[in-house]
VEXKE-251274 format. One record per residue (C-alpha): residue in three letters; x negated, y, z negated. Coordinates in Angstrom, 3 decimals, decimal comma. Each point is the difference from the previous one (the first is absolute). Layout:
! VEXKE-251274
    aa         c1         c2         c3
   ALA          X          Y          Z
...
//
This chain:
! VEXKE-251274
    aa         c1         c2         c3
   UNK   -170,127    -18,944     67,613
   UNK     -2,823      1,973     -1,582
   UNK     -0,124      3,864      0,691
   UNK     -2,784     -0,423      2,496
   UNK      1,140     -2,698      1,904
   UNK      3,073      2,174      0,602
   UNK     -2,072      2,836      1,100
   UNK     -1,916     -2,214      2,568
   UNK      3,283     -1,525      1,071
   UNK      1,682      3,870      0,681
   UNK     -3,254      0,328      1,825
   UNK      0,180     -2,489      2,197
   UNK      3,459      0,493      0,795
   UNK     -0,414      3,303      0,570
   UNK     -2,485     -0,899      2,716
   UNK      1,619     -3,316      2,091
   UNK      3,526      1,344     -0,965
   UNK      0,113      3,662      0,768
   UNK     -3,723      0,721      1,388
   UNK     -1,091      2,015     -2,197
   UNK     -3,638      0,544     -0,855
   UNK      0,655      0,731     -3,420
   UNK      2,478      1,157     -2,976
   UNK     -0,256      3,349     -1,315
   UNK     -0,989      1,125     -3,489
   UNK      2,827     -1,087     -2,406
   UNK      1,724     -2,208      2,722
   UNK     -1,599     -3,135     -1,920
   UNK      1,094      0,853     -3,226
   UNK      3,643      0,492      1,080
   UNK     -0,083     -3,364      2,060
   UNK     -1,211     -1,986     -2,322
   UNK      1,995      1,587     -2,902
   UNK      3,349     -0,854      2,500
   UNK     -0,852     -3,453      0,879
   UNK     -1,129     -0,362     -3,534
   UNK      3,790      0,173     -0,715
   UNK     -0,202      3,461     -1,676
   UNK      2,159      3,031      0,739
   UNK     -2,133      3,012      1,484
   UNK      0,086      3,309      0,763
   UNK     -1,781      1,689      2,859
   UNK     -1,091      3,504     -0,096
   UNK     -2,289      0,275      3,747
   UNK     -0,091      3,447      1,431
   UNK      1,708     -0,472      4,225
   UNK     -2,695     -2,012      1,680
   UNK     -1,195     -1,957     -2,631
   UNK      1,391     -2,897      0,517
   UNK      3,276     -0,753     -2,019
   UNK      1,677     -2,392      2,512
   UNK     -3,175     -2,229      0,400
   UNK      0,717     -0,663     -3,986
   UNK      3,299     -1,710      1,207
   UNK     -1,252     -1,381      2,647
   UNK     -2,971     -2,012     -0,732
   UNK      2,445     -0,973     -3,394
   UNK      2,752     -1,004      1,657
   UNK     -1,820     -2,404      2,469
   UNK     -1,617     -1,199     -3,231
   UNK      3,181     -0,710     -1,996
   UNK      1,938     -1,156      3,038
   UNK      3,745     -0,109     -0,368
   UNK      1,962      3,561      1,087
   UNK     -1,903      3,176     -0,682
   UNK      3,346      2,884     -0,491
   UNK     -1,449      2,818      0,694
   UNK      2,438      2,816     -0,330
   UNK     -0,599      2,931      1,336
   UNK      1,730      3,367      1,037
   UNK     -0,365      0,787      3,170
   UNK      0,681     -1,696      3,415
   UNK     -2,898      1,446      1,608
   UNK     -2,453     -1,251     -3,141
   UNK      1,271     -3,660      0,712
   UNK     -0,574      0,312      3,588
   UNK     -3,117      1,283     -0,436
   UNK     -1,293     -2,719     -2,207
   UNK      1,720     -3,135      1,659
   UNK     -1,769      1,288      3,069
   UNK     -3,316     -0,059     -2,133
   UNK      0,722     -3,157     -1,317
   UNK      1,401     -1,428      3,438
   UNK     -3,639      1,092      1,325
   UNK     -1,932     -1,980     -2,155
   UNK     -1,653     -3,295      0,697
   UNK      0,943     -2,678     -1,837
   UNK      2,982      1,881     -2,259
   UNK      3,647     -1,320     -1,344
   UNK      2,574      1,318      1,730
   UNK      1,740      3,471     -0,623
   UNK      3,809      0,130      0,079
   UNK      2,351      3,615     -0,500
   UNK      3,086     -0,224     -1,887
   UNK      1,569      3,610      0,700
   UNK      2,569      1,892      2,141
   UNK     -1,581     -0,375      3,064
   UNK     -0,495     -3,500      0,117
   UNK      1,726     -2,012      2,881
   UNK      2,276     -3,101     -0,584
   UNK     -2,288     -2,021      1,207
   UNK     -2,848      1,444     -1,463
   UNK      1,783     -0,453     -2,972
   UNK      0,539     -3,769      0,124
   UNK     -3,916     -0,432      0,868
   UNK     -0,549      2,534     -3,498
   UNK      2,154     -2,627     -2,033
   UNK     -1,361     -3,068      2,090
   UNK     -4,188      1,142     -1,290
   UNK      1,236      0,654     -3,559
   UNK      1,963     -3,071     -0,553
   UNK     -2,992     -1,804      1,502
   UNK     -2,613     -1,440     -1,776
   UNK     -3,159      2,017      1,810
   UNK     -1,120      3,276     -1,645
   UNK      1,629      3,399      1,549
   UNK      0,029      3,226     -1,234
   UNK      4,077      1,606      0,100
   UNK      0,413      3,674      0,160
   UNK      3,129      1,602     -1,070
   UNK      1,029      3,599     -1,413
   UNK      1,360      0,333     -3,551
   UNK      3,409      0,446      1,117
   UNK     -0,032     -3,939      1,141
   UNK     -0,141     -1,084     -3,506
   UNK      3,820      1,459     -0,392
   UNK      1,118     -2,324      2,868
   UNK      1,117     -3,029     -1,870
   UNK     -0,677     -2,423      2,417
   UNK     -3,296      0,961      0,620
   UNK     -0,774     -0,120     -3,181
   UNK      2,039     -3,093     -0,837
   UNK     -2,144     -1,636      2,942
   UNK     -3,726      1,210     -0,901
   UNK      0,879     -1,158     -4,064
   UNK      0,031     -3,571      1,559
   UNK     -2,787      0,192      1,923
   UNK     -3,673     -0,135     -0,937
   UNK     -1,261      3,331     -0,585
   UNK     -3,369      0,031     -1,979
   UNK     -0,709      3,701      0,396
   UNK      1,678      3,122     -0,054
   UNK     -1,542      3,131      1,257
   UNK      1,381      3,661     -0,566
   UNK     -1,660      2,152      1,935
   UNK      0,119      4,098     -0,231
   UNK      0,885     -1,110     -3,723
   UNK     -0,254      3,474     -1,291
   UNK      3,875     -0,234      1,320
   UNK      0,618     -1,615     -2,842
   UNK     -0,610      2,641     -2,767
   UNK      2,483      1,792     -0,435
   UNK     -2,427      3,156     -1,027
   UNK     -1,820     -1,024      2,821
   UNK     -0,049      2,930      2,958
   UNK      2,108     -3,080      2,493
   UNK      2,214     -0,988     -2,052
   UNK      2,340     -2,207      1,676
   UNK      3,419     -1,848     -1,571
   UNK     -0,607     -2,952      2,283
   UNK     -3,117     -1,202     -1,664
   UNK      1,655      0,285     -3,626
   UNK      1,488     -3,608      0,780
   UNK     -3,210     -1,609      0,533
   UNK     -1,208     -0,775     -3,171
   UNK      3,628     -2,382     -0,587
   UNK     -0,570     -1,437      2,898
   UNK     -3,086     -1,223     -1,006
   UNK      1,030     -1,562     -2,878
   UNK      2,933     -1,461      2,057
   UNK     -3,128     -1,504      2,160
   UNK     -1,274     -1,424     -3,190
   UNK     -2,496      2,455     -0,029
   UNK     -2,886     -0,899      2,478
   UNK     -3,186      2,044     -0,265
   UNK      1,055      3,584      0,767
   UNK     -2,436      2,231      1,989
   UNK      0,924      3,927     -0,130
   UNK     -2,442      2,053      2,788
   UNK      0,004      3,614      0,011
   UNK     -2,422      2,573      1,416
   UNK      0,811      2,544     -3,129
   UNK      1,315     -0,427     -3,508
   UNK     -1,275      1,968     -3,152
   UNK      0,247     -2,188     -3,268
   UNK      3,273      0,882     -1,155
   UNK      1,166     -1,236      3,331
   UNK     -1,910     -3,061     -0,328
   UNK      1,678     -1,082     -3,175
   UNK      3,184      0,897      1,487
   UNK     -0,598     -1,928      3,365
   UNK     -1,267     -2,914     -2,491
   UNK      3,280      0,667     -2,435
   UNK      2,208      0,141      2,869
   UNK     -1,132     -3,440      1,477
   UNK     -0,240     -1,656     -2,932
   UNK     -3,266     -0,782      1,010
   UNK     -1,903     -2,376     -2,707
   UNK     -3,044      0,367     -1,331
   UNK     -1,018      2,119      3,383
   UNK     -3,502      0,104      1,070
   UNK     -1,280      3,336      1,265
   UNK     -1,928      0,908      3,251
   UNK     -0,496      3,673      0,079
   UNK     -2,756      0,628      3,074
   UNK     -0,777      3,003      2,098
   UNK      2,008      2,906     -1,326
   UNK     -3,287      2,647      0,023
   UNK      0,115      0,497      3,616
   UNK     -3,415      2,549      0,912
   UNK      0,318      0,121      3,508
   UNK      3,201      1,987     -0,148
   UNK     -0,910      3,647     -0,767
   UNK      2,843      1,775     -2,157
   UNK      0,920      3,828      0,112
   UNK      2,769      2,069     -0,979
   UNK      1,161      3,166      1,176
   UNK      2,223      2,402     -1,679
   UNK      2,005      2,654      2,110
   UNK      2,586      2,957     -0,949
   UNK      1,941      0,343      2,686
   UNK      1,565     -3,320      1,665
   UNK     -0,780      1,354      3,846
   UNK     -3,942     -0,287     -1,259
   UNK      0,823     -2,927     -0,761
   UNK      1,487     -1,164      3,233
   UNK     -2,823      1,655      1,817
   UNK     -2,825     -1,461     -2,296
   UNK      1,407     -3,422      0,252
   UNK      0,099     -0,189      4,384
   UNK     -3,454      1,476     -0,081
   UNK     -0,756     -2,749     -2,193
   UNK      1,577     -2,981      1,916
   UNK     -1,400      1,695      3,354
   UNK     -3,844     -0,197     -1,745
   UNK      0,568     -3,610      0,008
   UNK     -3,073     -2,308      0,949
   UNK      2,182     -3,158      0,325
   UNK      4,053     -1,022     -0,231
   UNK      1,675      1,938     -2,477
   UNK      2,997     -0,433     -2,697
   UNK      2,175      3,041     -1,103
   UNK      2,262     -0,333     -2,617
   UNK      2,934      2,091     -0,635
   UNK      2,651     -0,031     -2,351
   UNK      2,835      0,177      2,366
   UNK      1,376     -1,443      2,984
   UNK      1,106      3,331      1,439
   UNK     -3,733      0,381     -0,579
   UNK     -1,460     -2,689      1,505
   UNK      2,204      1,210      3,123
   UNK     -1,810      3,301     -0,185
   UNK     -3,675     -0,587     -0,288
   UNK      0,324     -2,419      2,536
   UNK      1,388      2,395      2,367
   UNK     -2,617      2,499     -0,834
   UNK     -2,998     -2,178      0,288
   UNK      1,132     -1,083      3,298
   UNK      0,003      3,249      0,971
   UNK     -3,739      0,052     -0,614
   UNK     -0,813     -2,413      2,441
   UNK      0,107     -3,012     -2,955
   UNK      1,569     -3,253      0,526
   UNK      2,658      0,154     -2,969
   UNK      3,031     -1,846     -1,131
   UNK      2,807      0,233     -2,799
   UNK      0,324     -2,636     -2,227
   UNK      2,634     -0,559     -2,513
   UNK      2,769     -1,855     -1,556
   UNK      3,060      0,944      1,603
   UNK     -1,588     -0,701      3,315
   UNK      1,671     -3,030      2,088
   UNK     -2,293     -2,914     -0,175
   UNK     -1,100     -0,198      3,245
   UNK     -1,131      3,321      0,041
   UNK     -2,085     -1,034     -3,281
   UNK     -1,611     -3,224      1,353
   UNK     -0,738      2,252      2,905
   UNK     -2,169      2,215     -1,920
   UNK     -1,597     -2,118     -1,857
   UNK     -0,914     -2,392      2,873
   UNK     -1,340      3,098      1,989
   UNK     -2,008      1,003     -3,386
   UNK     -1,408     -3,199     -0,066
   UNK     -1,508     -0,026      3,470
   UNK     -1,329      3,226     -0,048
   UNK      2,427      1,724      1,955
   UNK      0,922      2,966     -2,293
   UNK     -2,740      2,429     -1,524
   UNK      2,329      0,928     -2,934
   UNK      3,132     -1,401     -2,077
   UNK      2,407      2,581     -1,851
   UNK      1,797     -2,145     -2,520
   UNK      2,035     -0,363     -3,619
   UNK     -1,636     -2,501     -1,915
   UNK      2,264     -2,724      1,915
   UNK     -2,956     -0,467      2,247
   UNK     -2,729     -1,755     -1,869
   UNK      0,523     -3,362     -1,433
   UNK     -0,683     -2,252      2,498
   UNK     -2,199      2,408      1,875
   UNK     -3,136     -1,318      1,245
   UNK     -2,538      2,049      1,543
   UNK     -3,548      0,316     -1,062
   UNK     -1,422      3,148      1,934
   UNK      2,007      2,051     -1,572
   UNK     -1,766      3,312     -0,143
   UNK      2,430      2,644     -1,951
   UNK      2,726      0,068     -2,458
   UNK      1,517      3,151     -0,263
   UNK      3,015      0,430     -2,670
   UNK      2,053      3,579      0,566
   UNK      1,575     -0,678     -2,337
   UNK     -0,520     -1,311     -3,699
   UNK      1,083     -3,780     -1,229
   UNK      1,890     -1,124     -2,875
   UNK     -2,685     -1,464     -1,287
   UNK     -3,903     -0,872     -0,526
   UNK      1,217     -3,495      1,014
   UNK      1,682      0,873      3,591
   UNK     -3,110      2,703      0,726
   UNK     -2,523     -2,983     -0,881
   UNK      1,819     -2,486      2,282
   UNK      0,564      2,721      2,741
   UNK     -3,145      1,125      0,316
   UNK     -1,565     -3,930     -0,410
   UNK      1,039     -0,662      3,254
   UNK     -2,834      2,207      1,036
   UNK     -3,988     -1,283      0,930
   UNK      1,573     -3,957     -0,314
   UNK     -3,860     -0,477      2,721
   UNK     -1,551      1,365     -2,351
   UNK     -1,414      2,941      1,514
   UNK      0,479      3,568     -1,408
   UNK      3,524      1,722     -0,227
   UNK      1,727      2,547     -1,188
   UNK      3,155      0,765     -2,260
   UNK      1,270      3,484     -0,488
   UNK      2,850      1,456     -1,840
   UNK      2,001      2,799      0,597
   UNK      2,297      2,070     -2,984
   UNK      1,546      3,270     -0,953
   UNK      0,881      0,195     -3,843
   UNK      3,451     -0,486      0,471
   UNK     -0,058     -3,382      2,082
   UNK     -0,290     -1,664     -3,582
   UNK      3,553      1,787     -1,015
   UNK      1,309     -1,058      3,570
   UNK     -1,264     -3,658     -0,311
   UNK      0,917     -0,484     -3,679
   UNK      3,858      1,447      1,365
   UNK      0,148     -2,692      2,909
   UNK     -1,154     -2,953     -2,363
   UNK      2,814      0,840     -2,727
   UNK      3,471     -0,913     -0,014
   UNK      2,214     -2,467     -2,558
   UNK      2,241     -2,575      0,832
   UNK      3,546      1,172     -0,074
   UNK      1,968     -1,306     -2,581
   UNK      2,997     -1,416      2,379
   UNK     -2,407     -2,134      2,217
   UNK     -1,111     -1,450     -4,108
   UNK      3,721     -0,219     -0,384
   UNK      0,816     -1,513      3,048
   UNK     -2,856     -2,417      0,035
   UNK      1,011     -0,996     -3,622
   UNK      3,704     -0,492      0,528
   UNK     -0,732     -2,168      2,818
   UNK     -2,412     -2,246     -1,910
   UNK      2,374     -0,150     -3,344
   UNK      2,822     -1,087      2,379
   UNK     -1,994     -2,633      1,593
   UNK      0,312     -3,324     -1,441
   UNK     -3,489     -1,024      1,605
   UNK     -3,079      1,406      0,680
   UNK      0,006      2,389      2,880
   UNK     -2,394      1,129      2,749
   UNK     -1,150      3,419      1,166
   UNK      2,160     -0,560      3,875
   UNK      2,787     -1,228     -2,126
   UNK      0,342      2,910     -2,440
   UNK     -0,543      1,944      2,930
   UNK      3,391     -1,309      1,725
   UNK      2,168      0,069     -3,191
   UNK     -1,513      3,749     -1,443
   UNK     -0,241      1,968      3,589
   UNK     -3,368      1,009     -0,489
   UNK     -2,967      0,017      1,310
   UNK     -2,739     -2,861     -0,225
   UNK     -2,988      2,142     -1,546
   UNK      2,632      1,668     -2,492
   UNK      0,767     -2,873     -1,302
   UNK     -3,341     -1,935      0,307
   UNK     -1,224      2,781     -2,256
   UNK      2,691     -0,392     -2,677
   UNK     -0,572     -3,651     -0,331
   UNK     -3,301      0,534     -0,762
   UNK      0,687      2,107     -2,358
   UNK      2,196     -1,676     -1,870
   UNK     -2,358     -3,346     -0,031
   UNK     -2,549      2,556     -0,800
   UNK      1,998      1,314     -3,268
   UNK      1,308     -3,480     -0,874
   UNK      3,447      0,257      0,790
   UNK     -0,528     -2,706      2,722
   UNK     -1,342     -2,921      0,790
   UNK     -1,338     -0,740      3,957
   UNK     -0,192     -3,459      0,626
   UNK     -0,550     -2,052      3,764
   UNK      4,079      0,620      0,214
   UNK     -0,007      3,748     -0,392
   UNK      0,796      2,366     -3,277
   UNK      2,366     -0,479     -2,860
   UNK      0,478      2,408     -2,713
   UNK      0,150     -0,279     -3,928
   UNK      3,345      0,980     -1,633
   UNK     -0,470      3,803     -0,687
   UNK      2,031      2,718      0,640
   UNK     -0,245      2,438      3,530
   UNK     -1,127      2,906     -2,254
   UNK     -2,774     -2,000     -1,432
   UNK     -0,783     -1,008      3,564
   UNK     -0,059      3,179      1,431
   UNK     -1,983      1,098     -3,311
   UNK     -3,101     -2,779      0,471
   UNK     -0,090      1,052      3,883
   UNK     -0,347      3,585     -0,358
   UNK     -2,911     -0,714     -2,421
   UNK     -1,699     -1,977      2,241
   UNK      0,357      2,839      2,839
   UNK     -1,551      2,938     -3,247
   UNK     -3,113     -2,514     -0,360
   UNK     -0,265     -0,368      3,601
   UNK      0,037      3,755      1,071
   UNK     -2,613      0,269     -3,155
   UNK     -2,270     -2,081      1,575
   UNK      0,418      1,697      3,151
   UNK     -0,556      3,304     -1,120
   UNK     -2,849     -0,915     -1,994
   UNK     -1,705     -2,003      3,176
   UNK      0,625      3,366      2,496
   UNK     -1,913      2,077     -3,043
   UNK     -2,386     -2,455      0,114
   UNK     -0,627      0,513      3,774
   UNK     -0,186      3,909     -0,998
   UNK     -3,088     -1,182     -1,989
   UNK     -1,284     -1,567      2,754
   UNK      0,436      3,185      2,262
   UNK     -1,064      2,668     -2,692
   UNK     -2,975     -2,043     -1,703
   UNK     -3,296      1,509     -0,484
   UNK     -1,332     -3,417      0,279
   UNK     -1,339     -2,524      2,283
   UNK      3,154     -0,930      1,951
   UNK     -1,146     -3,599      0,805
   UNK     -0,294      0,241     -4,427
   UNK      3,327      0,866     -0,561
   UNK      1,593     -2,655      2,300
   UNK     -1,828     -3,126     -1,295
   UNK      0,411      1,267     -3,367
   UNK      3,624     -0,529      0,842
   UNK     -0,520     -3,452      1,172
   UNK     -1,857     -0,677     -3,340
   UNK     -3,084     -0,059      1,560
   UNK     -2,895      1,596     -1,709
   UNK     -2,169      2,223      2,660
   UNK     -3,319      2,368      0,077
   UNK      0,937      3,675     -0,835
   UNK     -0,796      0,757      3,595
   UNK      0,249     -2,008      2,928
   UNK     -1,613      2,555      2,605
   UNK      2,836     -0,737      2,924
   UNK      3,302      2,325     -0,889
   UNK     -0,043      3,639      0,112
   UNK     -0,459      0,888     -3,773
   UNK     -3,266     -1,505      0,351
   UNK     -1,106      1,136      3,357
   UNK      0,422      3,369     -1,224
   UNK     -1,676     -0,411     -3,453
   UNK      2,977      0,865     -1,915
   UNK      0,432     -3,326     -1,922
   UNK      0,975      0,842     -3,786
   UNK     -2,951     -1,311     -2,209
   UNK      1,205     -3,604     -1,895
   UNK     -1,387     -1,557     -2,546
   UNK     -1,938     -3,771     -0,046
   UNK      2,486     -0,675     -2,549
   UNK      2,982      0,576      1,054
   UNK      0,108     -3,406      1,987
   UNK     -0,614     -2,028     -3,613
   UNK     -0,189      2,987     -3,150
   UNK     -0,815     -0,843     -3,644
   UNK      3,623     -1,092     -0,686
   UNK     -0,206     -2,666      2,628
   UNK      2,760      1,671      2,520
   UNK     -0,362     -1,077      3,373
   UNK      2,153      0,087      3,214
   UNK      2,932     -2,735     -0,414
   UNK     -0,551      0,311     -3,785
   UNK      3,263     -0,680     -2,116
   UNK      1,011      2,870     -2,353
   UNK      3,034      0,598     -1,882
   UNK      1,897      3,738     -0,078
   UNK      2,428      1,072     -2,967
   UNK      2,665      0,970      2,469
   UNK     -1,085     -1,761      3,007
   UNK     -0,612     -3,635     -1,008
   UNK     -2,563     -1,932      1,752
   UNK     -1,871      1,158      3,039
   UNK     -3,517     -0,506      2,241
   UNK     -2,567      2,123      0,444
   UNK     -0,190      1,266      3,576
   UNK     -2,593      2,980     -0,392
   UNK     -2,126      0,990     -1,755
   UNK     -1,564      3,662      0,154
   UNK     -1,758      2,693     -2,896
   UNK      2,822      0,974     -1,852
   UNK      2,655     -1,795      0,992
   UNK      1,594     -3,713      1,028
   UNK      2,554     -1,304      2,726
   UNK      2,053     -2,942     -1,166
   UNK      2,731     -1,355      1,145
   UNK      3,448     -1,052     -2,001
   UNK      2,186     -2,686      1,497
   UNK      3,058      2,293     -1,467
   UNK     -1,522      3,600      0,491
   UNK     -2,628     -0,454      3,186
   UNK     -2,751      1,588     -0,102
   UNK     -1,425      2,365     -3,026
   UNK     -2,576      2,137     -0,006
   UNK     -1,182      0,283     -3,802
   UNK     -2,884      1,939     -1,984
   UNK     -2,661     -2,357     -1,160
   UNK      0,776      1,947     -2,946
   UNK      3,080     -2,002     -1,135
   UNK     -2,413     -3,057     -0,817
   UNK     -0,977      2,208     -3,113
   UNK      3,620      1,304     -1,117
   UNK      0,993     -3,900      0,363
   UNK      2,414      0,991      2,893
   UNK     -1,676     -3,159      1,954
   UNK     -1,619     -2,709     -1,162
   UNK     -2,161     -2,754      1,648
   UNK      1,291     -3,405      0,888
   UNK      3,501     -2,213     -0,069
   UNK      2,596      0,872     -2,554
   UNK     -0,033     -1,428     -3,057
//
């Protein structure tokens, strides 16, 4: 079928299917790249439109869409969407929650011959009979969604999605289709690496977003702070997000804000479920002015009058403030995102997001492996090592990671190498890892400190190349923007944002930035380096691949 045939064909579906009036910039591309048999990744700011990609796709290709996807509430949220439609496949949920019987009728639509779409969370693909059970059925699509999960210097990383990539191979590789809100280009490649995606084609829509003003505010003493960042949330013209570091402080605000005559509730990860779905259902209808949370409340969040995001405190990364703040102004309409820091938050934050691996829970995953005489799963190292699930999820990873084992649809088996060497390969994973998370917090220090056009700095990030001034953050309102020059976007040498360059100690990297004096590029080894444009003349960093 011809390119514009398809694109008439996701049209029309999109009408009598789902009733829509019509696909969104970038939508059509991604369909008809995905139906065209082609693995594609999805970069849509929330709202855009990433699950209608699947959607009108999956109906195309027929077959089982797997869409896997981390949280419960997410799956609910789009069954019911799909569920609502007019003419659409059925949606099924294959997760903890899922009845016996509603169970059976899951197995009974896949195994059928009629198009469905088949949620599950990442974890699933460890359960062998699940897994055993979707390889023989027909499943034409696989969808990861939140796929910045994947990269493992992405600011979600998660141990559960590391598995995906086998099991699409196991699948026999059907078109893969990754959806995220937020990934810079090193996490792109990695998401893409990680997947063993093919050949990917690349939708990147929607990441300037001008109806969200941005501001920063810098304070001395942390009660200013506290004070400046109520007043704030009590100023707001519409429902508000606050965004704290801690859970304790989620707890806190809350408290205080309801003190104020505000409508406010707590939201974080060590709260029972119910108490979560609670929230987030009375969010959803309107029922609360104000949520206080970690960043555990947001994927799957889906609100678009969303007035205010407020951050107390500062995030781990450009990536996590970009998605955070995204979930602002999804109408539309104007909106505002402001950030509160004292100097030392950066110390505190680059403190809580250290931290190795110790070298007995290496040890102990290892000996368990060696001793196996078949490849093992995460549960069942679990039961013969004693420890917990995430300790151990992360050690496999990072093992498979350093190539001391292999993760196939049966689980992990190691190489023949010594404990020591084990231990050795780990711990060097865990020294690149806290590199690249230092380097991403001093990154958001850039972002705080600039003397630039915020809105600048953060698509610069994204590799996307932006006016010197956007007239909507508070560097510009107040005429303080640092003056940039016309060429620093494309200068004589030909350097651009998500140029290639090579660094005598560093190795290869991408150009993030690009300012006066000076470049931001990031090292898959080192993170991210801020380097004098100088060291192009001393031959300290060339243009281009290695030779």
């Amino acid at each position: 079928m011809n390119a514009p045939a398809t694109l008439e064909q996701s049209a029309r579906t999109a009408r009598e299917v789902f009733g829509w009036d019509d696909l969104l910039p970038g939508q059509a591309e991604a369909i008809d790249a995905v139906v065209g048999g082609r693995d594609t990744l999805v970069v849509f700011p929330t709202g855009a439109g990433k699950s209608a990609v699947y959607q009108i796709a999956g109906c195309e290709l027929g077959g089982t869409t797997l869409v896997i996807s981390p949280l419960l509430a997410l799956q609910r949220d789009q069954i019911d969407s799909i569920d609502a439609a007019p003419d659409a496949p059925a949606a099924v949920a294959l997760n903890s929650r899922t009845s016996a019987s509603a169970r059976k009728a899951a197995w009974a639509a896949i195994e059928g011959d009629d198009a469905v779409y088949a949620f599950l969370a990442p974890e699933q693909l460890a359960n062998a009979e699940v897994f055993e059970r979707l390889a023989r059925s027909d499943v034409r699509l696989v969808v990861v969604d939140e796929a910045h999960c994947v990269s493992a210097w992405g600011h979600d990383f998660r141990p559960d999605y590391a598995r995906i990539g086998d099991a699409v191979e196991a699948l026999g590789h059907p078109p893969v289709l990754a959806l995220t809100a937020t990934a810079s280009a090193p996490v792109r490649d990695d998401i893409v690496a990680s997947l063993g995606m093919r050949d990917p084609h690349l939708e990147v829509r929607g990441m300037d977003r001008p109806e969200i003003h941005m501001a920063v505010r810098r304070h001395e003493h942390d009660a200013d702070k506290r004070r400046a960042v109520l007043a704030d949330v009590q100023d707001a013209d519409g429902p508000a997000l606050l965004y704290v570091a801690t859970r304790k402080g989620t707890e806190l605000y809350a408290d205080e804000l309801g003190e104020l005559g505000l409508r406010a509730s707590a939201y974080h990860g060590a709260m029972a479920q119910k108490r979560r779905d609670e929230v987030h259902s009375a969010w959803s209808a309107g029922e609360l002015d104000v949520v206080v949370a970690t960043s555990a409340f947001g994927m799957g969040v889906d609100k678009s009058d969303v007035r205010l995001v407020v951050h107390a405190d500062v995030t781990e990364s450009l990536d996590a403030y970009a998605q955070e703040i995204g979930r602002a102004a999804r109408d539309g309409q104007p909106a505002r995102a402001i950030l509160h820091y004292r100097a030392e938050d950066f110390s505190l934050r680059s403190f809580f997001a250290g931290g190795h691996t110790k070298r007995a829970d290496i040890a102990g995953v290892w000996d368990v492996l060696r001793r196996s005489r078949k490849p093992l799963r995460t549960k069942d190292v679990a039961e013969r090592s004693g420890r917990p699930a995430r300790v151990i999820g992360r050690v496999l990873n990072q093992l498979v990671a350093s190539g001391l084992a292999v993760s196939g649809a049966e689980g992990v088996s190691v190489k023949k190498v010594s404990a020591g060497d084990a231990v050795a390969a780990v711990r060097e994973r865990d020294e690149a890892e806290e590199r690249i998370r230092a380097s991403r917090i001093e990154i958001m220090r850039g972002f705080a400190e600039t003397t630039h056009c915020r809105r600048r700095a953060l698509l610069e990030y994204f590799g996307v190349e932006s006016p010197a001034s956007c007239g909507s953050c508070d560097r510009c309102d107040h005429g303080v923007v640092a003056p940039v020059q016309a060429t620093h976007a494309n200068d004589d040498g030909g350097i651009r944002i998500d140029s290639t360059v090579q660094h005598a100690e560093f190795g290869t990297g991408t150009v993030m930035g690009i300012e006066d004096d000076r470049l931001t590029v990031f090292f898959p080894e080192h993170g991210y380096k801020v380097l004098a444009r100088a060291a192009f003349e001393n031959g300290i960093l060339e243009l281009g691949e290695a030779a």
